[in-house]
C-alpha positions, 0 to 999 in steps of 0.5 A: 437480606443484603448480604445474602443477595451480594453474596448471591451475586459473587458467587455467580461472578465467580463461577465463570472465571473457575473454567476460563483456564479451559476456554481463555483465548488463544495468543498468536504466533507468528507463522512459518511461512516467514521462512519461505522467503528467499532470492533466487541468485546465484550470490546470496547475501548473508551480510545483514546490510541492505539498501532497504533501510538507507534513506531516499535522499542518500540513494537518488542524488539527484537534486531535482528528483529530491525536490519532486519526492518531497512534494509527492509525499505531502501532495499525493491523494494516494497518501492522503487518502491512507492518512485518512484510513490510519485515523479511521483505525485510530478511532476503532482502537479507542474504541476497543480500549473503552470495551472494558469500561461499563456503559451509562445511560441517563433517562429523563422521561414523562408518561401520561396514561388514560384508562379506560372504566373496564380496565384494571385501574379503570374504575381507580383513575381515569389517568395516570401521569409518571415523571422519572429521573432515572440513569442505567449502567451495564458492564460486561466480564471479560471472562473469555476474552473476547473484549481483549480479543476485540482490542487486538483485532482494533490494534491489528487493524490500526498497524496494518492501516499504518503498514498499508501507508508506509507501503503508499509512500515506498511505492510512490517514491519508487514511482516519482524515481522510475518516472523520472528517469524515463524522462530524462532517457527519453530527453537523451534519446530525443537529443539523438535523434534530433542530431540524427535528423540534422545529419541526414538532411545534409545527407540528403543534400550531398545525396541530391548533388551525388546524383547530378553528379552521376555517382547514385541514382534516384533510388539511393536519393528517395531512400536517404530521404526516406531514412530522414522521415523516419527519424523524424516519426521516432521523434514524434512519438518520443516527444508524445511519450514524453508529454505523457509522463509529464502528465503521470508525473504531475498526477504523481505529484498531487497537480494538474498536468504541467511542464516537468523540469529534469536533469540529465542521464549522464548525471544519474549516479547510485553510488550507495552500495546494492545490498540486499540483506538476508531474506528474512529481513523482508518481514521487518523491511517490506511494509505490504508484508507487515500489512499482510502479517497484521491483516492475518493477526486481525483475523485471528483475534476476530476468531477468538472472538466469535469462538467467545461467544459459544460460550456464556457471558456475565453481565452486572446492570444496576439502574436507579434514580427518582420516579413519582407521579407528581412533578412536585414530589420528584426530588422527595427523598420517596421518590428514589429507586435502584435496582442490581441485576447479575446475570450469565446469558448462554446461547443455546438455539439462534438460528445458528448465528453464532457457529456461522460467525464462527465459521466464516471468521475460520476461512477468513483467517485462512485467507489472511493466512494466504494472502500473507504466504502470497506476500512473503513469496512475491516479495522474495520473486520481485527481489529476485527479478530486480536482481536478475534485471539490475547485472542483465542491464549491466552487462547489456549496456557494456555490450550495447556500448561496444556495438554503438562503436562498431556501427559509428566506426562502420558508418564513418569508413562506409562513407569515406568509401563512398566518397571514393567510389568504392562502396554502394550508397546502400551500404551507408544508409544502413550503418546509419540507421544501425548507428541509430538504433543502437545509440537509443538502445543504448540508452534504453540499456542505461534507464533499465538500470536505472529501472532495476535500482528502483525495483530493487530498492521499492521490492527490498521494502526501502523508501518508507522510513 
């Protein structure tokens, strides 16, 4: 009889595995999306070299923005909160490893019962009591692969949580840097300004004497002084611009508000060389990209999963231990008991559970799909855009340099015609307000560069390794 029950029983074992060739799981492909990648520029890479994999250290040589990057990486709540998250998938990977392994309860229980004379075993006891040592185990045959489509999806999910990280630091480094320079430009312009407002209070002075002496009037006095106001509202609101990216810095940082110290613009060099790579490298490179890949892997298994479970499963339980009704007797050799359950569970009517599990895993998967294609196109357009801003930035400060010169020149033969009496004090005030202007867009010119360096480095995938 045993024999013929354990044959039973691998028989019926046996039997799903003969279709599972039918209905196993699918295994992923990577899509064709990958192949939309491209940068929108007229001098195309084919070199696979790119800036992307050079350390930080290498690109921003600044030792002062070193220092800060190093504390933004181990201060940063951004990044301590996805360290957090890369744990939480750490522990759903163990746990989809374990999915393959049985399942083991123990039981250690008491009953008492009372019967009342008009029941069945009433009339035989008044009360029954039932001491029992007993553990279960149940295991699952992973015969359609959903358990193993389950470990992938965990896997999946731990790689983005991984990916979703490296794409904290790359981002936050890029941060630290775009905000440093706009510090130290704003340093630049406020020293401009500053001299600037120095120039024409003495300018307002000779302005004053040029009018005791008749050579201008009132008017050309209030407009120098006006002129002098105005440079001195510019510095206000750089001064209040300032403060609040030390603020943005020091919460970059992981402190509270404080002081930031800096450098200088006219010592900012990128000397490594801007290469940007093929655009296919965005995959390897870009860690939203990655994450938005195994985002889509993790809906992909999930479906094979809820595609597993239209179909029937296998389960083999057995329990066994001692029962007795004397607590005295309950480690007698009479007391043991065991039982062996093999059994296939086919869904067939529950409310439709399974078909919309099924079906809402289909569109999630193709929203994964989408968000996937969206990252590998926005990854290719903000390349294109730091590309394009980068030799725009380039070109405008060689012009901007050009047209600082022209109005410094213009400012200086303005006011020696002025002290000849051969130009209009007008003329003077407004080569120096022009001078202003241009010496600050000047330096607006120099930080975008600075800007787009960022840009092109954070949208190459650069920052994380």
């Amino acid at each position: 009889m045993k024999k013929n029950s354990i044959y039973k029983i691998l028989i019926l074992a046996s039997l799903p595995f003969l279709l599972v060739s039918c209905f196993a799981a699918k295994n992923y492909e990577s899509p064709e999306v990958v192949n939309e990648a491209n940068y929108r520029t007229e001098n195309l890479s084919e070199d696979t070299l790119t800036i992307a994999t050079v350390s930080w250290k290498e690109l921003f040589t600044d030792a002062t923005l070193q220092s800060y990057i190093e504390v933004g990486l181990k201060n940063n709540m951004d990044i301590r909160v996805a360290l957090q998250q890369i744990r939480i998938a750490e522990a759903y990977v163990k746990q989809g490893k374990a999915g393959y392994f049985p399942s083991l309860n123990g039981k250690a229980q008491y009953t008492h019962q009372e019967f009342s004379s008009g029941s069945q075993f009433g009339s035989q006891f008044s009360s029954l009591n039932q001491y029992e040592l007993s553990a279960g185990l149940s295991w699952e045959a992973d015969i359609w692969g959903k358990i193993r489509s389950n470990e992938r999806a965990f896997q999946a999910s731990y790689l983005q949580s991984a990916a979703a990280h490296q794409a904290v630091k790359s981002r936050l480094i890029a941060n630290i840097a775009s905000v440093y320079y706009q510090l130290i430009a704003l340093d630049e312009q406020i020293r401009v300004t500053k001299k600037t407002i120095e120039t024409r209070s003495k300018g307002l002075e000779t302005t004053k004497a040029l009018k005791e002496a008749g050579n201008v009037t009132e008017v050309g006095v209030k407009q120098t002084e006006a002129q002098l106001y105005n440079a001195q509202g510019i510095l206000i609101d750089l001064k209040n611009e300032a403060r609040l990216l030390e603020n943005t810095m020091s919460i970059l940082l992981g402190s509270a508000p404080r002081d930031i110290a800096r450098g200088s613009l006219e010592n900012q060099e990128i000397t490594t060389p801007l290469n940007t790579g093929v655009p296919a490298q965005l995959l390897r490179n870009r860690p939203d990209v990655m994450a938005a890949e195994y985002n889509l892997m993790n809906a992909f298994e999930l479906t094979n999963a809820a595609r597993a479970d239209f179909y029937p499963s296998l389960t083999l339980s057995a329990s066994g231990g001692l029962q007795n009704l004397e607590f005295d007797k309950l480690f007698n050799a009479n007391s043991l008991f065991a039982t062996i359950i093999a059994g296939l569970t086919q869904p067939i009517f529950n409310k439709r559970q399974i078909r919309t599990q099924y079906e809402v895993s289909q569109a999630q998967q193709q929203q994964a799909y989408l968000d996937f294609r969206l990252a590998v196109i926005t990854a290719s357009k903000e390349v294109s855009d730091a590309l394009y801003s980068y030799e725009a930035a380039s070109e405008k400060i060689d012009i901007k340099k050009k047209e600082y010169e022209a109005y410094s020149l213009a400012t200086n033969y303005s006011e020696e015609l002025l002290d000849n009496g051969l130009a209009n004090y007008l003329e003077v005030l407004n080569a120096q307000e022009n001078a202003l202007n241009s010496s600050l867009n000047l330096i607006t010119a120099k930080n975008n560069q600075l800007q787009s360096v960022v840009d092109l480095y954070e949208a190459l995938g650069g920052g994380w390794r």
